[in-house]
C-alpha positions in Angstrom: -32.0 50.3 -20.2 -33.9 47.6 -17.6 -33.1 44.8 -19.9 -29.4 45.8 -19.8 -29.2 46.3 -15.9 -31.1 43.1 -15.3 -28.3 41.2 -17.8 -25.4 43.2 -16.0 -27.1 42.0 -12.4 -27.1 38.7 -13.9 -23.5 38.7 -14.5 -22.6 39.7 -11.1 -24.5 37.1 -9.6 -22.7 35.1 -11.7 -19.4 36.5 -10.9 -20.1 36.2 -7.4 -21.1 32.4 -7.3 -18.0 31.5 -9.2 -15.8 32.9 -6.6 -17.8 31.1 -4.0 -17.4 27.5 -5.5 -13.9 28.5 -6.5 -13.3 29.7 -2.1 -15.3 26.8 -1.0 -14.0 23.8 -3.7 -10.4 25.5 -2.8 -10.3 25.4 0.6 -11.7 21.8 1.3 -9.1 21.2 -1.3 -6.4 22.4 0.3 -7.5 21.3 4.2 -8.2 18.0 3.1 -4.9 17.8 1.0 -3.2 18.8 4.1 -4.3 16.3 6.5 -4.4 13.7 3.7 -1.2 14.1 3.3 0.5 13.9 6.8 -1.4 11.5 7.7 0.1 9.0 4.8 3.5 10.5 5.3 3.1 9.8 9.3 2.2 6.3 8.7 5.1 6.1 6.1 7.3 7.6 9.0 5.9 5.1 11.9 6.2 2.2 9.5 10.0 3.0 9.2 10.3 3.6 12.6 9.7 -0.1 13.5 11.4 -1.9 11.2 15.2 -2.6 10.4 16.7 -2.7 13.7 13.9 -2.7 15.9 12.4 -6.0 14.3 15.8 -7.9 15.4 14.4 -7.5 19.1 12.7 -9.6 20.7 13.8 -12.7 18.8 12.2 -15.9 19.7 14.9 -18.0 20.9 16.7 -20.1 18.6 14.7 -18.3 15.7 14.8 -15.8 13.6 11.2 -15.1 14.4 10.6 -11.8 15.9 8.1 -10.5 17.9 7.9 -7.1 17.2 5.2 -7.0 15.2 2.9 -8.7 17.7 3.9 -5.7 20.5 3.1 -3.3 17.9 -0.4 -4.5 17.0 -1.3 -4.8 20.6 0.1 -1.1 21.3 -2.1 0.1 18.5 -5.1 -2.2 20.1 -4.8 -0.5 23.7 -4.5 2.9 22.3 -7.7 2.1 20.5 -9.4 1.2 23.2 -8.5 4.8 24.3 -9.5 6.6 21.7 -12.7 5.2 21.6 -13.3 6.4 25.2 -12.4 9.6 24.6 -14.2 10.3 21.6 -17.3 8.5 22.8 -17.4 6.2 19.9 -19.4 3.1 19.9 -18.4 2.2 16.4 -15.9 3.6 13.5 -17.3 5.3 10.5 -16.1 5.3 7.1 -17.3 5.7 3.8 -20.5 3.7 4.3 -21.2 6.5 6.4 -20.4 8.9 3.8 -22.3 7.6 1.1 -25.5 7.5 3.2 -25.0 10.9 4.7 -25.1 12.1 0.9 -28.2 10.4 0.0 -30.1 12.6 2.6 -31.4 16.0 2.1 -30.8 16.3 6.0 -27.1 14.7 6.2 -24.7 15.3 8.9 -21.8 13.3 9.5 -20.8 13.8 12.9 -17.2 15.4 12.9 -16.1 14.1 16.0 -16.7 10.8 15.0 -14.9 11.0 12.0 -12.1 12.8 13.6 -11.7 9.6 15.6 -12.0 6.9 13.4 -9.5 8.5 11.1 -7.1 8.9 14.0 -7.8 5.0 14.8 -6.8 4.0 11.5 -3.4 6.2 11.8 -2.8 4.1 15.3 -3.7 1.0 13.5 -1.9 1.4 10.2 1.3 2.8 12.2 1.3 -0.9 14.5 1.2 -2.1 11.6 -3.0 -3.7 11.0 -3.5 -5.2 7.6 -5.9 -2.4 6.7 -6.3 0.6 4.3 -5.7 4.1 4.5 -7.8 5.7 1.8 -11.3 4.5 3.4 -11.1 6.6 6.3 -9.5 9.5 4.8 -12.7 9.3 2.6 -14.6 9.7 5.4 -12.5 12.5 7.0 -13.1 14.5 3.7 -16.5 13.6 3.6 -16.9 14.7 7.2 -15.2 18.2 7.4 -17.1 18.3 3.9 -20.7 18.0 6.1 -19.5 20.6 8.6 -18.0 23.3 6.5 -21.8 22.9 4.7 -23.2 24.2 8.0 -21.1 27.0 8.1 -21.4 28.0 4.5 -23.7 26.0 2.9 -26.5 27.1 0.5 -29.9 26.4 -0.8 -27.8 26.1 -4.3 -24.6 24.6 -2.8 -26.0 21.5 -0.2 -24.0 19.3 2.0 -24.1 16.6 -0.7 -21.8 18.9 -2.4 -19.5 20.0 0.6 -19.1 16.0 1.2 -18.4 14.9 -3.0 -15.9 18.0 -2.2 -14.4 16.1 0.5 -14.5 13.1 -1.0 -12.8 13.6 -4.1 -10.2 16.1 -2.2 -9.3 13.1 -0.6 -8.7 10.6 -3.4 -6.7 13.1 -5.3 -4.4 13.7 -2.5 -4.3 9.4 -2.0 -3.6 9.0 -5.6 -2.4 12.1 -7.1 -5.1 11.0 -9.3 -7.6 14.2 -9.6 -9.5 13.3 -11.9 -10.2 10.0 -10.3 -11.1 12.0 -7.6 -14.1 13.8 -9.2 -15.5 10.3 -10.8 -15.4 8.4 -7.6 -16.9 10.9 -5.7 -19.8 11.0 -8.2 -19.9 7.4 -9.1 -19.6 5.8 -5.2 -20.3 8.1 -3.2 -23.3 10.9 -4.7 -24.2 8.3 -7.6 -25.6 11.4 -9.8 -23.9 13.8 -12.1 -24.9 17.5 -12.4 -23.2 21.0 -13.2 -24.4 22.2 -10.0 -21.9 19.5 -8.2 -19.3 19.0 -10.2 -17.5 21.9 -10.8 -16.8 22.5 -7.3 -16.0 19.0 -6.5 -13.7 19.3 -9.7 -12.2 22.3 -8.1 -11.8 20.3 -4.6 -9.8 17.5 -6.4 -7.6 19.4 -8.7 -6.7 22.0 -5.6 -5.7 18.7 -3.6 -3.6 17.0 -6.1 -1.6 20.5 -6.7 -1.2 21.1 -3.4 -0.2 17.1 -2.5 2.4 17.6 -5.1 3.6 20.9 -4.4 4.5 20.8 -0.9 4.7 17.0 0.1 6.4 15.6 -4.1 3.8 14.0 -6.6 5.2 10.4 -7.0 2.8 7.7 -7.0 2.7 5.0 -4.1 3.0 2.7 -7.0 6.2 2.3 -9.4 5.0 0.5 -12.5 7.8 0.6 -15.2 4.8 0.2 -18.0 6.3 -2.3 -20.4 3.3 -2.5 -23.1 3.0 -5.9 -24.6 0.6 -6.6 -27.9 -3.0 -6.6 -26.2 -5.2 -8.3 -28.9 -3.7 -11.6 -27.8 -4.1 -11.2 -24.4 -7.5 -10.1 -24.6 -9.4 -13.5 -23.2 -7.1 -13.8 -20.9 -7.9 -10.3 -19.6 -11.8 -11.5 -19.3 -11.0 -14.9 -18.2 -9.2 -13.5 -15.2 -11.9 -11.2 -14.5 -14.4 -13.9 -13.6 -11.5 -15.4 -11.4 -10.8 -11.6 -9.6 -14.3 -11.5 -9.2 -14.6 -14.0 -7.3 -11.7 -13.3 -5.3 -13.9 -9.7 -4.5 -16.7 -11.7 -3.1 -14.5 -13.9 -0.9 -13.0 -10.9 0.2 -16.5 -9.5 1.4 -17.9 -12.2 2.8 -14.7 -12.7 5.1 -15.0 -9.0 6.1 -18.5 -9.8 7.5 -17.9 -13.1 8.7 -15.0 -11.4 10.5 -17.2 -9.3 12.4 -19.8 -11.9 12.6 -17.3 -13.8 14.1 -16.5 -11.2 16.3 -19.8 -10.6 17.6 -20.4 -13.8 18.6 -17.6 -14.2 21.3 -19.4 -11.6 23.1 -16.2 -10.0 23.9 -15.7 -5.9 24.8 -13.8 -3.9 22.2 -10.5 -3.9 24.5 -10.0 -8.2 24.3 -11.2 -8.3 20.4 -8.7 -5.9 19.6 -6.1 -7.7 21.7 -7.1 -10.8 20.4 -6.7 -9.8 16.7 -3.3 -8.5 17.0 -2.0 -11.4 18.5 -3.5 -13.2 15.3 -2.3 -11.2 13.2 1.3 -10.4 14.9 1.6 -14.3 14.9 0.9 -14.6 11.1 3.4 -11.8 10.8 6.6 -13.0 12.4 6.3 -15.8 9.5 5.3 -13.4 6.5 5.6 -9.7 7.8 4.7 -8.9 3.9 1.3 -9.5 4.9 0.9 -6.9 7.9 0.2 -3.0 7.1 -0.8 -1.4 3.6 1.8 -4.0 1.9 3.4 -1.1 -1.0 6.7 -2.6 -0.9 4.9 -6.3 -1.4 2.5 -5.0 -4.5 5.9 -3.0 -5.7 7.8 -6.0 -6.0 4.6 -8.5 -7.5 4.4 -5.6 -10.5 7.9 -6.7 -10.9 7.5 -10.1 -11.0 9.4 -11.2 -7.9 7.6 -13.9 -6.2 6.8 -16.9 -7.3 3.9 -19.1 -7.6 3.6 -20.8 -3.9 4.4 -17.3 -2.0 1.8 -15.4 -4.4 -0.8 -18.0 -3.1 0.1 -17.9 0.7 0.0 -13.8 0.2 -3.5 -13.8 -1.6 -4.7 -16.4 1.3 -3.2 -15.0 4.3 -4.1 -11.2 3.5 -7.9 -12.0 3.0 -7.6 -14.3 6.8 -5.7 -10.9 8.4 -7.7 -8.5 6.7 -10.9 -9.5 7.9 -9.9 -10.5 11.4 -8.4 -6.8 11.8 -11.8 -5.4 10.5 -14.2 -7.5 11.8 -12.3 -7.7 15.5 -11.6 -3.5 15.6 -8.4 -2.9 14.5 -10.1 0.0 12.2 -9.1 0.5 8.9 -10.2 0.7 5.1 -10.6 -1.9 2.5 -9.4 -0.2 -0.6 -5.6 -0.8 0.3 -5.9 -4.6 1.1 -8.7 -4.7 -1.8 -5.2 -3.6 -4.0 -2.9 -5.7 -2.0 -5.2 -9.2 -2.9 -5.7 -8.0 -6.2 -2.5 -7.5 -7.5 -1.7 -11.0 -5.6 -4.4 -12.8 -7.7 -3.2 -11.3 -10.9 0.6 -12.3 -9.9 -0.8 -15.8 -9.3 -3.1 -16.2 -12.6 -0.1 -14.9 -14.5 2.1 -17.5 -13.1 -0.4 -20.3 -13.7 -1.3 -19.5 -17.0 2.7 -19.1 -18.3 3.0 -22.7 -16.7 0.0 -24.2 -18.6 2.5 -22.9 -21.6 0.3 -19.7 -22.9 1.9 -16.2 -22.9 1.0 -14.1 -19.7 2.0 -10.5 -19.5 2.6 -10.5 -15.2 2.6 -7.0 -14.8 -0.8 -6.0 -16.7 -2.6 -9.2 -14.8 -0.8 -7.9 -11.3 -2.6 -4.4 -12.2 -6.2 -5.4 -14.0 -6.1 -7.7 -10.7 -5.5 -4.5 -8.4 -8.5 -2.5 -10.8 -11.0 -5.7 -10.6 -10.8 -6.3 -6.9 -11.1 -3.0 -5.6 -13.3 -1.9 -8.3 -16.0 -4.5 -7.1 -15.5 -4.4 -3.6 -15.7 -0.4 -3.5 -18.3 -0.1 -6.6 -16.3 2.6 -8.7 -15.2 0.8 -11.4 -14.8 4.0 -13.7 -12.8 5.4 -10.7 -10.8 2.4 -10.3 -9.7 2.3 -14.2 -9.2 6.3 -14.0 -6.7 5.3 -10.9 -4.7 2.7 -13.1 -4.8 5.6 -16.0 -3.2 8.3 -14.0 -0.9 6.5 -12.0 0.7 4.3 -15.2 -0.7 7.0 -17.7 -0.5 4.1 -19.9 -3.6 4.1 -22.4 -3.3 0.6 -23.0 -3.3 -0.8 -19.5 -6.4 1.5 -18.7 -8.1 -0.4 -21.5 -6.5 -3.8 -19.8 -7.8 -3.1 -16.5 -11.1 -2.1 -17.9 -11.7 -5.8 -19.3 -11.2 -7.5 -16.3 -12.9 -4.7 -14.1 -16.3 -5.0 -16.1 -16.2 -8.8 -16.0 -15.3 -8.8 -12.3 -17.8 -5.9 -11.4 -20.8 -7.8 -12.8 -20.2 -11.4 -11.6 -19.6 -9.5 -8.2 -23.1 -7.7 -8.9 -24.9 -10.9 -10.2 -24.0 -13.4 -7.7 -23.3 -10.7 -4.4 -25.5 -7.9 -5.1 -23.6 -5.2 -3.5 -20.1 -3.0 -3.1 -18.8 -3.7 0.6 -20.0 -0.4 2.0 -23.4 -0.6 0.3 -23.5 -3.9 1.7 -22.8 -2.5 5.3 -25.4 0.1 4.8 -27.8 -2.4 4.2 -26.8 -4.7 7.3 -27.9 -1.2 8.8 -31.5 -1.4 6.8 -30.5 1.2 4.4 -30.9 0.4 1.1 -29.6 2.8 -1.4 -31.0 1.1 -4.6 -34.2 1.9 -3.6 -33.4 5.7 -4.9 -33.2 9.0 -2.9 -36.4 9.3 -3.1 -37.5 6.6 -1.5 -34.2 6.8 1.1 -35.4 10.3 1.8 -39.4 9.3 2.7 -37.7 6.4 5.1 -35.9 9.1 7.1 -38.9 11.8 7.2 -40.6 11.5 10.2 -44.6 10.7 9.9 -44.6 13.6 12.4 -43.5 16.2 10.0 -47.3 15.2 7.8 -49.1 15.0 11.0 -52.5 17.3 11.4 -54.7 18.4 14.1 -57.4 18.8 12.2 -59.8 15.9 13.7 -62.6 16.0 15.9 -62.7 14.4 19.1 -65.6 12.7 20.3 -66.4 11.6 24.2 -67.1 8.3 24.5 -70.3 9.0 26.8 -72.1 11.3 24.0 -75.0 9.5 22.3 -74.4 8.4 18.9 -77.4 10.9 17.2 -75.5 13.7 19.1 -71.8 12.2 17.4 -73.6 12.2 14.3 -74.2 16.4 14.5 -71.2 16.6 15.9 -69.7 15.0 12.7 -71.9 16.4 10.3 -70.8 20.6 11.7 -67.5 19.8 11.1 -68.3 18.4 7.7 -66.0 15.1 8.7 -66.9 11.8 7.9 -64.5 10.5 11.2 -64.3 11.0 14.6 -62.2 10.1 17.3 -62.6 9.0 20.9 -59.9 10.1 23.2 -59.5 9.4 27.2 -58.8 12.2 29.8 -54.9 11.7 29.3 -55.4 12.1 25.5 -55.2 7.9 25.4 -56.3 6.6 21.9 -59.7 4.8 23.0 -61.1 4.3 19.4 -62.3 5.7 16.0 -66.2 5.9 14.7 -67.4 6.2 11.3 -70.3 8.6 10.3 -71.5 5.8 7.8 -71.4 3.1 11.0 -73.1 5.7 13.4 -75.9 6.0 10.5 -77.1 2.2 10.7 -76.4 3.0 14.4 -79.4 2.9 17.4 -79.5 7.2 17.4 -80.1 6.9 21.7 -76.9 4.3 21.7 -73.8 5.2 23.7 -71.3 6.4 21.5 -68.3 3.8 23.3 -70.7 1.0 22.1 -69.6 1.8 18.5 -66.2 2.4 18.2 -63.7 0.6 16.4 -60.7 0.1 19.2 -58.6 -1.1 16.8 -58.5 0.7 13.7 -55.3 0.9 10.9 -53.0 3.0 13.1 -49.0 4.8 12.4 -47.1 4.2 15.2 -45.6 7.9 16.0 -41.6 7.1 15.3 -42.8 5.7 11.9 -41.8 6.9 8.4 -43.3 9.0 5.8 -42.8 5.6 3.5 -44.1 3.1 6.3 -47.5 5.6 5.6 -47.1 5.2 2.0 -47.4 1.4 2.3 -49.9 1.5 4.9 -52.1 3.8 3.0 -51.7 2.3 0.0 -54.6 -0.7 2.0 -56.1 1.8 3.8 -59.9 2.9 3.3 -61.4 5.8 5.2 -60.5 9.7 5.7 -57.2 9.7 7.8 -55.0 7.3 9.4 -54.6 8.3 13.4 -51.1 8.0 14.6 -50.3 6.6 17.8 -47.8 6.6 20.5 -48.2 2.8 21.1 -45.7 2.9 24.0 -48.5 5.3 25.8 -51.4 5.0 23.6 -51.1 8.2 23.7 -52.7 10.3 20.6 -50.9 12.6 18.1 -53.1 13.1 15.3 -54.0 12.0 12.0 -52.4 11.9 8.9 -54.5 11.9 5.3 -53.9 10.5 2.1 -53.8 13.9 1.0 -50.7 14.8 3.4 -48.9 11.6 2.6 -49.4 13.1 -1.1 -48.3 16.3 -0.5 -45.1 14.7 1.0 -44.3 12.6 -1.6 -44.5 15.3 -4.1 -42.5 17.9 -2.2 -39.5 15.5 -1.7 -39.3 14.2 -5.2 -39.3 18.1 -6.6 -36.2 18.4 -3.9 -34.8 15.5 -5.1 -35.0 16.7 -8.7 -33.7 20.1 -7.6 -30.3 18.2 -6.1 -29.6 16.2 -8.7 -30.5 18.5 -11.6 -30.6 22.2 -9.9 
């Protein structure tokens, strides 16, 4: 009778937790969906609202050189300026952000900040910035992911899961690509698999796609007519162009940082770096307009073959030079689109080059394993990415294409680069994710949280045979000398005070400077510290004051290291 109560009780606990992954999965499905998709459909809508007609103003004279675009771009860099202000943003935040706000037991992604970089990459996408949309819709997900968790979250469903929610919500509604949705929020952004996270995130993605679908039409942003050729023959081509996309993917990065690099060192305020890019960019777009916004159209008609050789090269070059001045000069945006953009540009040009060294190209499949290898190792989702070019051609056999070239690209980009663009950012920041969580998680936790009073202060004046009692009562082999402000004046050793003169002053025999943890450092900065250390604790120190906090032992470094690896475990395996 117990036995069968306790299995019924089971069961509606059971009961009850499905409905609560299936409420909170569905509605960050559904909210993200929503905002997802106006947003694309409102920079669709601004997009059309500026061209035709209004592009024929403002004709230089003589010329049919308009520029339209230029006014645009330095609309959308004012308005920046504005929202910046008003959100009380010092920088934008996207899916670096994300990624590293998942890695931490204690993430937070600040909504406000995410509310206004994703409304900056509206302004800059609808003036028309050579930039991306699905990077800071990422980071929109991710963010209303974080601050539903404080409403609702759980010791069994943690931010990291509200944010992968996000996250894949957000890719699903991009793409109409669900499942691509679940992968890359498990491959870039959480980097672990568990039952725990995915069946909510699946939830998340699948309620987004239906929804996008439903209410706003299904169709993909990319028409591929799939016209399968024989792939055995093609083959090292496929691999052979992957080395080449590859290094198109670390050119790409390296101009994205040089771009801000750049930026940096004119010393300039936001308001004349974002002025300044647009008229680069507007001026590089009254020649070759293809080059300015998310470029569909442009990638629509390179899948069809319609450019040739010459114009495929001064696209592939020019969108890398635009891209990065946009992003690295603050016209805010993500890289995923232009990553697409260059890609299906390099593929275009290989296939031309390699049809006019007289071997058989098949233009379309190198336009999209171009697309998949680019953005696969500038993102780092490289299952995602193939998953993308599955669901949107639902063509087995160019999956399988893209997947050659993505796996070559992916790990020259790893072997001679190191990184994905946002990991790379994070690390600019000192972050290093491929240290683990673990490790990540000790470099955020404060030394203060492992700090203990239990010590025994000393005055300086005592004598050192009255130390020595003092020492031996408290059954401590340490002591500590501290001023009448609490100032840090030194540390004494019972073993020192032993071979000591017993009628000595004890200020005589202190050490004044002793192996000390400044107070703002990290449980991991104790770790290493420690790991050198001899004695019975390590006093931490406000060095700014010399002001004393306490001590930490080996024994509460331990204790630390233990109880965040078992949380660890729990996240990633609970």
């Amino acid at each position: 009778m117990q036995l069968s109560s306790l299995r019924h009780k089971s069961l509606l606990d059971a009961l009850k937790y499905m409905l609560v992954i299936l409420a909170i999965g569905g509605g960050i499905g559904l909210l993200v969906s929503l905002v997802a998709s106006f947003f694309v459909r409102g920079v669709q809508w601004l997009v059309q609202s500026r061209s035709g007609t209004i592009d024929s103003l403002l004709l230089l004279p003589g010329t049919k050189l308009s520029l339209m675009p230029m006014l645009w771009l330095i609309v959308a860099a004012l308005l920046l300026v504005i929202v910046r202000r008003f959100f009380r943003i010092d920088r934008w935040h996207g899916p670096a952000d994300s990624i590293y706000a998942a890695h931490r037991t204690d993430n937070e992604l600040d909504l406000r900040a995410g509310i206004g970089s994703t409304l900056a990459a509206f302004i800059s996408l609808g003036g028309g910035a050579p930039v991306g949309q699905y990077g800071p819709l990422v980071h929109f997900g991710a963010a209303i992911g974080s601050y539903l968790s404080e409403l609702f979250g759980s010791r069994r469903i943690t931010a990291d899961v509200f944010i992968g929610c996000g996250v894949a919500a957000a890719i699903a509604a991009g793409f109409h690509a669900p499942i691509a949705g679940v992968v890359f929020a498990h491959e870039a952004v959480l980097r672990h698999f568990s039952f725990r996270a995915i069946t909510p995130i699946a939830i998340a993605s699948i309620t987004s796609a239906w929804f996008s679908s439903a209410m706003f039409g299904g169709q993909p942003i990319f028409q591929i007519d799939v016209v399968l050729p024989d792939l055995l023959p093609l083959v090292p081509i496929l691999l052979a162009s992957g080395l080449f996309f590859g290094l198109i993917a670390i050119l790409f990065m390296k101009l994205l940082f040089a771009g801000g690099k750049m930026a940096a060192g004119t010393g300039l305020s936001p308001l004349p770096l974002g002025l300044l890019a647009a008229v680069l960019c507007g001026a590089v777009g009254m020649f070759v307009p293809e080059v300015l916004g998310l470029g569909v159209g442009t990638v629509n008609a390179i899948l069809e073959n319609g450019y040739f050789v010459g114009f495929l090269l001064v696209l592939l070059v020019l969108k890398l030079i635009v891209t990065s001045l946009s992003i690295g000069f603050g016209l805010f945006g993500g890289v995923f689109s232009p990553a697409l953009f260059i890609g299906a540009a390099a593929g275009g040009f290989a296939a031309k080059i390699i049809a006019l060294a007289g071997f058989a190209s098949a233009p379309q499949l190198l336009a999209v394993a171009g697309m998949a290898a680019v953005a696969a190792a500038v993102v780092g989702a490289p299952i995602a990415v193939v998953l993308i070019v599955l669901e949107f051609t639902m063509s087995y056999e160019f999956a399988v294409a893209a997947m050659l070239s993505v796996v070559v690209a992916t790990l020259l980009s790893s072997l001679l680069y190191g990184h994905s663009f946002f990991d790379e950012q994070l690390v600019r920041r000192g972050i290093d994710l491929s240290q683990g969580r673990g490790n990540l998680e000790l470099m955020n936790q404060s030394i203060a949280t492992v700090v203990s009073d239990d010590y025994v202060s000393l005055a300086q004046s005592l004598t050192v045979k009255t130390a020595i009692t003092t020492l031996a009562k408290a059954n401590a082999s340490e002591g500590y000398c501290l001023g009448k402000d609490n100032d840090f004046l030194g540390k004494c050793s019972l073993q020192q005070l032993l071979l000591a003169r017993q009628g000595d002053k004890l200020g005589a025999h202190l050490m004044t400077d002793p192996v000390i943890l400044n107070h703002d450092a990290s449980v991991m900065q104790a770790i290493e510290v420690a790991s050198d250390f001899v004695g019975e604790a390590i006093p931490v120190v406000n060095r700014n004051h010399n002001e004393f906090i306490g001590v930490v032992s080996e024994a509460n470094i331990f204790q630390a290291y233990l109880a965040t690896q078992t949380r660890i475990h729990d996240l990633e395996h609970g």
